[in-house]
PDB file of N, CA, C and O in Angstrom:
ATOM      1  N   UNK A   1      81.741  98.410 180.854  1.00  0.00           N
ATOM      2  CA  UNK A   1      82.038  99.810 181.023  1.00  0.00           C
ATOM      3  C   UNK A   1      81.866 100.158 182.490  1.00  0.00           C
ATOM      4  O   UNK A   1      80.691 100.217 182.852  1.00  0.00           O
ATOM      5  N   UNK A   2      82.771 100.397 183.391  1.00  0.00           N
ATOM      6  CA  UNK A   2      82.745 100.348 184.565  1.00  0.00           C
ATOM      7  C   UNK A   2      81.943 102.324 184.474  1.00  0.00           C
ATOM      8  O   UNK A   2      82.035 103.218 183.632  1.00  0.00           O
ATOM      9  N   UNK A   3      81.195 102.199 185.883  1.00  0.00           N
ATOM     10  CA  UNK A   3      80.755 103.284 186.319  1.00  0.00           C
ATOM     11  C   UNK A   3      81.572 103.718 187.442  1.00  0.00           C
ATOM     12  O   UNK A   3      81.636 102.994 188.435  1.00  0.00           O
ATOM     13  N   UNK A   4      82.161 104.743 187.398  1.00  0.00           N
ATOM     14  CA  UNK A   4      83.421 105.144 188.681  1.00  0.00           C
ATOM     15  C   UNK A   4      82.655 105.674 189.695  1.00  0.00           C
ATOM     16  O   UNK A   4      82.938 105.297 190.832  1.00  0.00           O
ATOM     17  N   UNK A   5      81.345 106.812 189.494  1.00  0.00           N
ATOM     18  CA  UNK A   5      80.449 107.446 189.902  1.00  0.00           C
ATOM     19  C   UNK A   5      79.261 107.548 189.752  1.00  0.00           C
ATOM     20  O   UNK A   5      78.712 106.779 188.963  1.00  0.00           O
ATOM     21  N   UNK A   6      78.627 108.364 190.342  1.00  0.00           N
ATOM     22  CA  UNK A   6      76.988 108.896 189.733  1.00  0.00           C
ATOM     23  C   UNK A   6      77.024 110.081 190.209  1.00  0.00           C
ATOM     24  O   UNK A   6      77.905 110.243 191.054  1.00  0.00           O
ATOM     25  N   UNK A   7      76.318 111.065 189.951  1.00  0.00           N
ATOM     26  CA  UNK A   7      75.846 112.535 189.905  1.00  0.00           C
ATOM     27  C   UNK A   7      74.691 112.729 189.485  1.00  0.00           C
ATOM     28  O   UNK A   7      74.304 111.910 188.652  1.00  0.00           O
ATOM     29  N   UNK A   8      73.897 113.648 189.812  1.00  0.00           N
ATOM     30  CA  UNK A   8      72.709 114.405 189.780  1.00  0.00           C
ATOM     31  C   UNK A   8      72.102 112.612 188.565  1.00  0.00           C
ATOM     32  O   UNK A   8      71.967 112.527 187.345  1.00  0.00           O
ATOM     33  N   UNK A   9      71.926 111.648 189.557  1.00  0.00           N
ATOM     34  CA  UNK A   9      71.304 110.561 188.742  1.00  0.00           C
ATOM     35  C   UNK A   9      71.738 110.308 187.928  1.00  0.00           C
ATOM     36  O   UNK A   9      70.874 109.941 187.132  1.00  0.00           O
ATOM     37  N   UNK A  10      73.072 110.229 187.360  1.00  0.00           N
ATOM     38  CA  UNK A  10      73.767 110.291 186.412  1.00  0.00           C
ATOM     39  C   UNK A  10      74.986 109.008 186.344  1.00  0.00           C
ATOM     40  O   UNK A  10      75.357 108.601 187.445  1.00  0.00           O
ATOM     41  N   UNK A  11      75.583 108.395 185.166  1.00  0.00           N
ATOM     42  CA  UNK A  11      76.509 107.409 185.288  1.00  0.00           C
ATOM     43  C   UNK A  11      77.473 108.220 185.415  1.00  0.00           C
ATOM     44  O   UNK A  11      77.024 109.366 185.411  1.00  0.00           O
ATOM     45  N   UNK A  12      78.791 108.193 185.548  1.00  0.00           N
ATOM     46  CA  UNK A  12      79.829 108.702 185.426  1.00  0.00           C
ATOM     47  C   UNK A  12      80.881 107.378 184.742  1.00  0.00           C
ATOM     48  O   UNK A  12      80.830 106.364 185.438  1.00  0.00           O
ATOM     49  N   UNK A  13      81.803 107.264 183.499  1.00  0.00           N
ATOM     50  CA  UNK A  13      81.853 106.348 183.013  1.00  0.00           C
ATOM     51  C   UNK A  13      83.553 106.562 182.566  1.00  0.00           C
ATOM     52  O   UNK A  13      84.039 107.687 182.452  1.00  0.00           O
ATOM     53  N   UNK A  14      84.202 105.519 182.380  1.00  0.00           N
ATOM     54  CA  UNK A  14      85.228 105.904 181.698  1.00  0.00           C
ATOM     55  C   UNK A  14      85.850 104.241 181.592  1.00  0.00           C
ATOM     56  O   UNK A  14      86.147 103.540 182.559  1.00  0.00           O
ATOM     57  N   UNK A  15      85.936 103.887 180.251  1.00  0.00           N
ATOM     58  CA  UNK A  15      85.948 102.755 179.609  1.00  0.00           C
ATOM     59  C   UNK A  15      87.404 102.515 179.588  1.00  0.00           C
ATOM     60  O   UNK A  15      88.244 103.399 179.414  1.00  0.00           O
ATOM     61  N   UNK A  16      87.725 100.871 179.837  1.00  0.00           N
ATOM     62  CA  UNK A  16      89.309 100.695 180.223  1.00  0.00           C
ATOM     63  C   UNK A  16      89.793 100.941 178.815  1.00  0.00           C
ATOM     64  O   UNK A  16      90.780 101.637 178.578  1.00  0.00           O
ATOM     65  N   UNK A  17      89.110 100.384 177.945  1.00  0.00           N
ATOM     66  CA  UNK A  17      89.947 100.711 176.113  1.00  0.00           C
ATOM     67  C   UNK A  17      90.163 102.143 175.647  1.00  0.00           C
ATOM     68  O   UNK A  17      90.593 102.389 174.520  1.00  0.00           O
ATOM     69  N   UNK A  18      89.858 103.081 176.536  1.00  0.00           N
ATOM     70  CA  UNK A  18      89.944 104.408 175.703  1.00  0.00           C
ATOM     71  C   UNK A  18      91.299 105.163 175.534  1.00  0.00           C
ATOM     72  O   UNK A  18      92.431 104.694 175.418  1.00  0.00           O
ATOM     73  N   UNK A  19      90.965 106.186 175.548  1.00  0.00           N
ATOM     74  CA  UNK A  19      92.167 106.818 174.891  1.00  0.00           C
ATOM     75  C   UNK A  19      92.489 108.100 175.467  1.00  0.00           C
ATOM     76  O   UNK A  19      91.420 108.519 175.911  1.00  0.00           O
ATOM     77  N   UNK A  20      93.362 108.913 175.687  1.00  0.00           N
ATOM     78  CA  UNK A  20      93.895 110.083 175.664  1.00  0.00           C
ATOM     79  C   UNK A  20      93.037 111.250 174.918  1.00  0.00           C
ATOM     80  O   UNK A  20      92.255 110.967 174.010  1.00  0.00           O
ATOM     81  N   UNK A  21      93.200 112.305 175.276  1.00  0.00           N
ATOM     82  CA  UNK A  21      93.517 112.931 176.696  1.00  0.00           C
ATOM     83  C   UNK A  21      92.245 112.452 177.803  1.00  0.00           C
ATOM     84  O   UNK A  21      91.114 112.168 177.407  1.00  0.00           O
ATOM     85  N   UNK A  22      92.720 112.420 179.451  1.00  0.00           N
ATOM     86  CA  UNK A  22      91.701 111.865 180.145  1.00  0.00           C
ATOM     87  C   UNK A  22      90.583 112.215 180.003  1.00  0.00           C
ATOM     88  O   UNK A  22      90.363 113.420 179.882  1.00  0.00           O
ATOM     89  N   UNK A  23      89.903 111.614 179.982  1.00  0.00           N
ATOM     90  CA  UNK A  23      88.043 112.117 179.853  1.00  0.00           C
ATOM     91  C   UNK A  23      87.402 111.027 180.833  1.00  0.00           C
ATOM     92  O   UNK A  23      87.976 110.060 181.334  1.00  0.00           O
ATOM     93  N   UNK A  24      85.951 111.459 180.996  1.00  0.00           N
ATOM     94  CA  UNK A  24      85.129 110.838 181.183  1.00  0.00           C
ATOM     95  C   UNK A  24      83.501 110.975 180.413  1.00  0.00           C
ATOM     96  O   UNK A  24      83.225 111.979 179.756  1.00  0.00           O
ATOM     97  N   UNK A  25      82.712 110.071 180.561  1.00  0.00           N
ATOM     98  CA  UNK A  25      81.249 110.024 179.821  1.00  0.00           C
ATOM     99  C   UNK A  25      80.529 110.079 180.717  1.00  0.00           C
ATOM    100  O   UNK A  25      80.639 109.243 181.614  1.00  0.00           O
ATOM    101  N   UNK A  26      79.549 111.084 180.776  1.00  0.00           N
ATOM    102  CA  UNK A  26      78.296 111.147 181.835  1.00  0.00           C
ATOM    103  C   UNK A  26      77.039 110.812 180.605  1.00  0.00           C
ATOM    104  O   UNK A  26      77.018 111.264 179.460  1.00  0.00           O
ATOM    105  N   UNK A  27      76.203 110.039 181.139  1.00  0.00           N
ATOM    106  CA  UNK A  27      75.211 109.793 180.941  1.00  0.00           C
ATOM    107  C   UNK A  27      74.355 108.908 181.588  1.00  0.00           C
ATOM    108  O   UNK A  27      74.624 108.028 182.406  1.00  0.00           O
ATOM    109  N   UNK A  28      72.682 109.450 180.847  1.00  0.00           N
ATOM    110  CA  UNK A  28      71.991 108.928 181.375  1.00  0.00           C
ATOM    111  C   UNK A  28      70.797 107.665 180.229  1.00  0.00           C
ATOM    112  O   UNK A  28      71.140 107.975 179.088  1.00  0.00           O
ATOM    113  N   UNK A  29      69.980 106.825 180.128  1.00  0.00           N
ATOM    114  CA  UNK A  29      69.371 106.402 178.540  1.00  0.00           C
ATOM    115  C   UNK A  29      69.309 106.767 177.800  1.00  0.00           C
ATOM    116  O   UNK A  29      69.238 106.053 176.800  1.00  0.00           O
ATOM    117  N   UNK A  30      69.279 108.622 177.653  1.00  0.00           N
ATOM    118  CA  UNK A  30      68.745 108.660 176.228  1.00  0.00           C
ATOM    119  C   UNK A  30      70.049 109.900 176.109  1.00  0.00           C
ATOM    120  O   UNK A  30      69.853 110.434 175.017  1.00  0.00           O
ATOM    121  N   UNK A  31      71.075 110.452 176.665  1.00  0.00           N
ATOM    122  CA  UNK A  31      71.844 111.425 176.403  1.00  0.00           C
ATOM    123  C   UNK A  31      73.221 111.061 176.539  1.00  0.00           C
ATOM    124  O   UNK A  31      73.495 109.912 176.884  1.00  0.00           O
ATOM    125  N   UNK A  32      74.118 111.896 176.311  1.00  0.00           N
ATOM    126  CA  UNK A  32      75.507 111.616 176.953  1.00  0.00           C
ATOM    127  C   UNK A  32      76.611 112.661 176.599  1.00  0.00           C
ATOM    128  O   UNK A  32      76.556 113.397 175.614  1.00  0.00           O
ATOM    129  N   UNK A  33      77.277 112.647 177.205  1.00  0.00           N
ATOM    130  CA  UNK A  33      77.954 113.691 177.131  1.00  0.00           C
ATOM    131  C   UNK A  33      79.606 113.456 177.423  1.00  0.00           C
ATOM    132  O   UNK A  33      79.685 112.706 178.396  1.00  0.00           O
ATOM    133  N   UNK A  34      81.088 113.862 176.884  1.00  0.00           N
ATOM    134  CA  UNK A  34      82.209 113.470 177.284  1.00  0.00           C
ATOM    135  C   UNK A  34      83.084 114.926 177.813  1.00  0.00           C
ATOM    136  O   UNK A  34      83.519 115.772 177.032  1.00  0.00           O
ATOM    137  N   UNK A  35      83.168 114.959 178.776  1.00  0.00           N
ATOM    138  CA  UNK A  35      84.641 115.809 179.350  1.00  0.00           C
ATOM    139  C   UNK A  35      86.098 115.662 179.859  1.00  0.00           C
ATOM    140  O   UNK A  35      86.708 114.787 180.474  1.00  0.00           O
ATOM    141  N   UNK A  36      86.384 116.810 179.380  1.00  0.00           N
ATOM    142  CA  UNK A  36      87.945 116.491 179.799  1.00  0.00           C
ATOM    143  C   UNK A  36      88.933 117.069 181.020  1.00  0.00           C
ATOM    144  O   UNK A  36      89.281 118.159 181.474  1.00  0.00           O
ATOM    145  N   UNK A  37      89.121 115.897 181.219  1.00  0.00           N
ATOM    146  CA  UNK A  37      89.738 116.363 182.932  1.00  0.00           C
ATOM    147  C   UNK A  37      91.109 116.921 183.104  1.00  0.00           C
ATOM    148  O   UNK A  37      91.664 116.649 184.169  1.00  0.00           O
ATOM    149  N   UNK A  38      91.770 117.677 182.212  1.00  0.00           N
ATOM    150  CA  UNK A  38      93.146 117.698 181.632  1.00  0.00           C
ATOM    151  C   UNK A  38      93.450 119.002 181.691  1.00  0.00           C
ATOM    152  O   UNK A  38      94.509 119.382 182.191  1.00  0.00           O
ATOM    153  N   UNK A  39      92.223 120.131 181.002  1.00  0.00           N
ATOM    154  CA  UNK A  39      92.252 121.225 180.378  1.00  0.00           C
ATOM    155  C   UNK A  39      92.897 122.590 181.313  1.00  0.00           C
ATOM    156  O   UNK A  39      92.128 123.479 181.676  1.00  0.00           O
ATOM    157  N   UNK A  40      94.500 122.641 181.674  1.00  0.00           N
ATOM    158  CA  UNK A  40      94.408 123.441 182.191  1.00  0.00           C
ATOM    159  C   UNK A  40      93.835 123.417 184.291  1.00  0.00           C
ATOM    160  O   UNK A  40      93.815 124.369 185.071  1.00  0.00           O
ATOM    161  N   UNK A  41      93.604 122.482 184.451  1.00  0.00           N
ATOM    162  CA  UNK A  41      93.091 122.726 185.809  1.00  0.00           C
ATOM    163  C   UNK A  41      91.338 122.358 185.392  1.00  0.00           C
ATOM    164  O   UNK A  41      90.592 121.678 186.096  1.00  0.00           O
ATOM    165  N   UNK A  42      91.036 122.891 184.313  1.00  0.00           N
ATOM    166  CA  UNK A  42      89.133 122.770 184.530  1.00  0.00           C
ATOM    167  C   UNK A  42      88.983 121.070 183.961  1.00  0.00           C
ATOM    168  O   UNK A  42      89.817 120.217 183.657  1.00  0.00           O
ATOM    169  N   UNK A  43      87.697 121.093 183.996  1.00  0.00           N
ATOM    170  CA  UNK A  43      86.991 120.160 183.684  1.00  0.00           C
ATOM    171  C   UNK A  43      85.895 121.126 182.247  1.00  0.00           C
ATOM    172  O   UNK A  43      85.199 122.141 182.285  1.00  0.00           O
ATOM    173  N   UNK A  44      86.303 120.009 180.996  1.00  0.00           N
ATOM    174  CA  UNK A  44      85.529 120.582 179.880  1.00  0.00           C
ATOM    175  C   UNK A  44      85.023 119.813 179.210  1.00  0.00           C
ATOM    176  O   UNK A  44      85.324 118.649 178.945  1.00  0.00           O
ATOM    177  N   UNK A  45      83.643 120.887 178.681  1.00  0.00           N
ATOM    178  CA  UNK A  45      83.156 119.412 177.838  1.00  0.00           C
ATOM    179  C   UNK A  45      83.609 119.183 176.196  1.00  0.00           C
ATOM    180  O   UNK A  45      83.449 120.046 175.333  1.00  0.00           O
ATOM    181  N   UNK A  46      83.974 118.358 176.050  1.00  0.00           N
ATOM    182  CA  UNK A  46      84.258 117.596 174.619  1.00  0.00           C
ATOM    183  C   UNK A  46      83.196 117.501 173.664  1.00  0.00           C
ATOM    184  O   UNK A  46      83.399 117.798 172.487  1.00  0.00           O
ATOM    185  N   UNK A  47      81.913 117.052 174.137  1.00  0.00           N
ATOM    186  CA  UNK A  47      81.310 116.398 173.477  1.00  0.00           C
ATOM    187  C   UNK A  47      79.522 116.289 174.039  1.00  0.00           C
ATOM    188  O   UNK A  47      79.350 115.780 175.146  1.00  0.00           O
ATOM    189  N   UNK A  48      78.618 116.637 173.472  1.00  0.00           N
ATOM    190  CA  UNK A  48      76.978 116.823 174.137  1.00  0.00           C
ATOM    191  C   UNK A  48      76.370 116.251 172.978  1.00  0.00           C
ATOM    192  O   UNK A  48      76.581 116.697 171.851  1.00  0.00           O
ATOM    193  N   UNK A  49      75.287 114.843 173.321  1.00  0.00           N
ATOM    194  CA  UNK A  49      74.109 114.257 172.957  1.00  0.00           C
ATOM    195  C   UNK A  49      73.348 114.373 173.685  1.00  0.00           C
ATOM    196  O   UNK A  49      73.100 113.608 174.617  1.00  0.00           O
ATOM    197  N   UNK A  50      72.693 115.600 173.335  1.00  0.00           N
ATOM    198  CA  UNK A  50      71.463 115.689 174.100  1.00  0.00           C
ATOM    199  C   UNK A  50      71.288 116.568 175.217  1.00  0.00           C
ATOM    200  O   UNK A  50      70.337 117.343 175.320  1.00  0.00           O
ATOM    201  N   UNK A  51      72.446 116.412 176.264  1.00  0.00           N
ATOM    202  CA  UNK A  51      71.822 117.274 177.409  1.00  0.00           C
ATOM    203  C   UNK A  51      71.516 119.082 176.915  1.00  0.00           C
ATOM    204  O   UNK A  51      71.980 119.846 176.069  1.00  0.00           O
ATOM    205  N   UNK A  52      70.692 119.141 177.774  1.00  0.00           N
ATOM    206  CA  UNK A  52      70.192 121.229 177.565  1.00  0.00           C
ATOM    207  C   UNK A  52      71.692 121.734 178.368  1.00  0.00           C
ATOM    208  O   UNK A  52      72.372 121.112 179.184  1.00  0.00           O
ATOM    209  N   UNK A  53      71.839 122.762 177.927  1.00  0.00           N
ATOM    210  CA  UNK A  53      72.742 124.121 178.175  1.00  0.00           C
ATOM    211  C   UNK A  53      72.901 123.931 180.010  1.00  0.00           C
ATOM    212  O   UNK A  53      73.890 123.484 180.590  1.00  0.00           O
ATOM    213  N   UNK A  54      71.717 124.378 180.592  1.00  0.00           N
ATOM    214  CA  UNK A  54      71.756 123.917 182.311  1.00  0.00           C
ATOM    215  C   UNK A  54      71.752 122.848 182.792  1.00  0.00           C
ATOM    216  O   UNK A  54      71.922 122.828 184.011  1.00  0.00           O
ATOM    217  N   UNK A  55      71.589 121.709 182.184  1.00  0.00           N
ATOM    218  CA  UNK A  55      71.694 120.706 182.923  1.00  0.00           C
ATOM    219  C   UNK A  55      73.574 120.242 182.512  1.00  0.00           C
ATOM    220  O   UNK A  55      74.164 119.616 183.392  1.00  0.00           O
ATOM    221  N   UNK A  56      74.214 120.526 181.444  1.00  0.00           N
ATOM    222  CA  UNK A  56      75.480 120.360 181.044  1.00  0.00           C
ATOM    223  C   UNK A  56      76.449 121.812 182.533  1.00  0.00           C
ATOM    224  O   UNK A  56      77.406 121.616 183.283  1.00  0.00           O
ATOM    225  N   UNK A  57      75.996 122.471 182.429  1.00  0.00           N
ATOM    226  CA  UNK A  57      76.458 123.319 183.437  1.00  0.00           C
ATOM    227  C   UNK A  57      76.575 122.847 184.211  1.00  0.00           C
ATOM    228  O   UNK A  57      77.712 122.401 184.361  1.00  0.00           O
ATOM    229  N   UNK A  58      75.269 122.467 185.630  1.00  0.00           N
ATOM    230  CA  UNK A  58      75.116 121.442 186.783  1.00  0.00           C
ATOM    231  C   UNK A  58      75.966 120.097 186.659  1.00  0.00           C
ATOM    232  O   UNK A  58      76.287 119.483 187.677  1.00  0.00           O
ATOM    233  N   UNK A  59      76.304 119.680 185.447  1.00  0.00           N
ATOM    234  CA  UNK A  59      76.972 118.747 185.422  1.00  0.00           C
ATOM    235  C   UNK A  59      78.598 118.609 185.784  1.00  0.00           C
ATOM    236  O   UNK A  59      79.254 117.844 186.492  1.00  0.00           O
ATOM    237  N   UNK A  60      78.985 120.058 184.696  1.00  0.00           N
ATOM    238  CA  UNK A  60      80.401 120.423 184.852  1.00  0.00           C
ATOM    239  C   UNK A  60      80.909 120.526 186.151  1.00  0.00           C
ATOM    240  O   UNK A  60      81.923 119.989 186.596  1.00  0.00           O
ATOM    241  N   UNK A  61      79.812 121.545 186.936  1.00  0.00           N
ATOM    242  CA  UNK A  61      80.135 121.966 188.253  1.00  0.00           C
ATOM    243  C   UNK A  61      80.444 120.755 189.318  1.00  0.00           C
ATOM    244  O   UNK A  61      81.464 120.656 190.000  1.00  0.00           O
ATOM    245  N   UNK A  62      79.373 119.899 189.302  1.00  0.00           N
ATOM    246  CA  UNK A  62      79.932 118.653 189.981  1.00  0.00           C
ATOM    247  C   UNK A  62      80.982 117.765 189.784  1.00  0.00           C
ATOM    248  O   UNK A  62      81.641 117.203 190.659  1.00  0.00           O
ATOM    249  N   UNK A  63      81.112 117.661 188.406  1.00  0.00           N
ATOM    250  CA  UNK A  63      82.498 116.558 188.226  1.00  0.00           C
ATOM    251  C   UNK A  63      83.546 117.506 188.343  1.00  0.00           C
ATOM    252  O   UNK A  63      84.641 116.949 188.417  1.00  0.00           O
ATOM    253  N   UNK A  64      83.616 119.378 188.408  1.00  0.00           N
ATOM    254  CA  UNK A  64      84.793 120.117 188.657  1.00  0.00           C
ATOM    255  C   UNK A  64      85.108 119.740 190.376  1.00  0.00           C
ATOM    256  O   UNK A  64      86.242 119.934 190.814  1.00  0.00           O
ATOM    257  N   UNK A  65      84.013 119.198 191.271  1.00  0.00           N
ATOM    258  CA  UNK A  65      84.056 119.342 192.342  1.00  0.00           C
ATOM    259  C   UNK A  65      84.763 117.392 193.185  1.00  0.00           C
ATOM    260  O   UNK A  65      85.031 116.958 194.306  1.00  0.00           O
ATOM    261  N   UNK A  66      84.756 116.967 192.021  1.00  0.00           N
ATOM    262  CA  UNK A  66      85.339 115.533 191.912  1.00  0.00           C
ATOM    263  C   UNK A  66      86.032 115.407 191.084  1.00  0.00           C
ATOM    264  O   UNK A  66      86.078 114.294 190.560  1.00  0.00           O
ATOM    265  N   UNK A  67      86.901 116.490 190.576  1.00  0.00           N
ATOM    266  CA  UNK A  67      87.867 116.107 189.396  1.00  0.00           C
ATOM    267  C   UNK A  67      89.210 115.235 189.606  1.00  0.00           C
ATOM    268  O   UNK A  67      89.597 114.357 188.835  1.00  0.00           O
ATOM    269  N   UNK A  68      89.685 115.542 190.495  1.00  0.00           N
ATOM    270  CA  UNK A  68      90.720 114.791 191.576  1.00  0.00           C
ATOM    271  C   UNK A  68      90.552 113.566 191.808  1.00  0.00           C
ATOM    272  O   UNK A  68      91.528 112.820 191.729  1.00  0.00           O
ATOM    273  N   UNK A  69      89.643 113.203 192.053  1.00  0.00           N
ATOM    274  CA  UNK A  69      89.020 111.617 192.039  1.00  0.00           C
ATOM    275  C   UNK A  69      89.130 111.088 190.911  1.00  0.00           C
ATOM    276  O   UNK A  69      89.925 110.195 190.618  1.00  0.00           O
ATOM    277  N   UNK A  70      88.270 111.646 190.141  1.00  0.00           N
ATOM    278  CA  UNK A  70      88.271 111.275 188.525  1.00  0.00           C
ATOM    279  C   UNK A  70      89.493 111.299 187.843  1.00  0.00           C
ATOM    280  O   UNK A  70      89.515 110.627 186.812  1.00  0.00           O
ATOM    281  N   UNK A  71      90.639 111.969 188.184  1.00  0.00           N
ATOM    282  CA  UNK A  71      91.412 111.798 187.152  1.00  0.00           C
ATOM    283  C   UNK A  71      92.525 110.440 188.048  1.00  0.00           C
ATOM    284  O   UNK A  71      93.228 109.693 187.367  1.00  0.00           O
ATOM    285  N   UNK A  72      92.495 110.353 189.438  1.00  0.00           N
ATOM    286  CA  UNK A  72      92.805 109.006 189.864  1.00  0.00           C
ATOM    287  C   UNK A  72      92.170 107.659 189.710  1.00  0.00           C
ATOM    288  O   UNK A  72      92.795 106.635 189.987  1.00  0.00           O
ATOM    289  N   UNK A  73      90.702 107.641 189.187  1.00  0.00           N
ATOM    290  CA  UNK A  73      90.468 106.788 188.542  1.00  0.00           C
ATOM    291  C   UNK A  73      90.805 106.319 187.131  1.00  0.00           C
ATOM    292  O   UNK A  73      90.722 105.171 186.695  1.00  0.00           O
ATOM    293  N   UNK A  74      91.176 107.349 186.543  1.00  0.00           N
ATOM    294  CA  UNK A  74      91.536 107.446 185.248  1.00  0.00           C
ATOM    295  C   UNK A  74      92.736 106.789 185.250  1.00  0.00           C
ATOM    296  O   UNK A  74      93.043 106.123 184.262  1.00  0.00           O
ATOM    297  N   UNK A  75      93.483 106.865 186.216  1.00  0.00           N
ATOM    298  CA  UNK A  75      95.155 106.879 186.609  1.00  0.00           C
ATOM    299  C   UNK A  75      95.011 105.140 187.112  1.00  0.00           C
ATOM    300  O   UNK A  75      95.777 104.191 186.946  1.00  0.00           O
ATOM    301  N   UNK A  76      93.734 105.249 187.750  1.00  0.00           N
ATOM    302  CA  UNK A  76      93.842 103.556 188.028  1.00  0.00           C
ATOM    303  C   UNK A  76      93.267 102.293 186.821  1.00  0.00           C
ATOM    304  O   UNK A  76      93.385 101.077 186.676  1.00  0.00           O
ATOM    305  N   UNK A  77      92.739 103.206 186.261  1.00  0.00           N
ATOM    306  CA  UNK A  77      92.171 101.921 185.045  1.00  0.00           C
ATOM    307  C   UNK A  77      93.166 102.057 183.921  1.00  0.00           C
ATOM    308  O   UNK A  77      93.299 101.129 183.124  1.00  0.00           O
ATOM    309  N   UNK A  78      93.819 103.078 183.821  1.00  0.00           N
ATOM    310  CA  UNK A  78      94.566 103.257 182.468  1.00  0.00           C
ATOM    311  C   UNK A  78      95.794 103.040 182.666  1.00  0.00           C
ATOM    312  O   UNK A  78      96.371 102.221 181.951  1.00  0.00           O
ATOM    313  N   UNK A  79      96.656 103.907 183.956  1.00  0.00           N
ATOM    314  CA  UNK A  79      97.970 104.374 184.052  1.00  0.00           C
ATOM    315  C   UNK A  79      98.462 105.635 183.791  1.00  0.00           C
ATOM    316  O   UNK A  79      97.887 106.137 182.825  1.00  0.00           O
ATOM    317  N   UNK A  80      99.281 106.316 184.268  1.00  0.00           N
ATOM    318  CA  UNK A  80      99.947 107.616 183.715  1.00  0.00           C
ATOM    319  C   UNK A  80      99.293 107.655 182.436  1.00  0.00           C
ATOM    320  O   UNK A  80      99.542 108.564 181.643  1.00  0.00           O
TER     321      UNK A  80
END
């Protein structure tokens, strides 16, 4: 599972077998969380194990601030 990034100590993840629509997985040992880089221009979350309300916020805000990246990585492990 390649790590594309890190954030606030965080993996940033997005697995070559996956699937549509683009996403990525942030996590850390014991949480994880999936968003989608697609929605309109934002970055949203899909999916929360675990993280609290503010730390999922702090999260959004940073991968909104690398979404561009992220969805060219997406573009490089997957394709269109």
């Amino acid at each position: 599972m390649p790590t594309v990034a890190t954030l606030l100590g965080l993996r940033v993840v997005i697995y070559p077998n996956d699937h549509p629509p683009r996403h990525i997985h942030v996590m850390d040992a014991e949480h994880e969380a999936r968003f989608a880089l697609d929605d309109g221009g934002a970055v949203t979350l899909m999916e929360n194990y675990g993280f609290r309300r503010r730390r999922l916020e702090a999260i959004r805000a940073e991968l909104e601030a690398r979404r561009e990246a992220l969805i060219a990585e997406w573009v490089r492990i997957h394709g269109q």
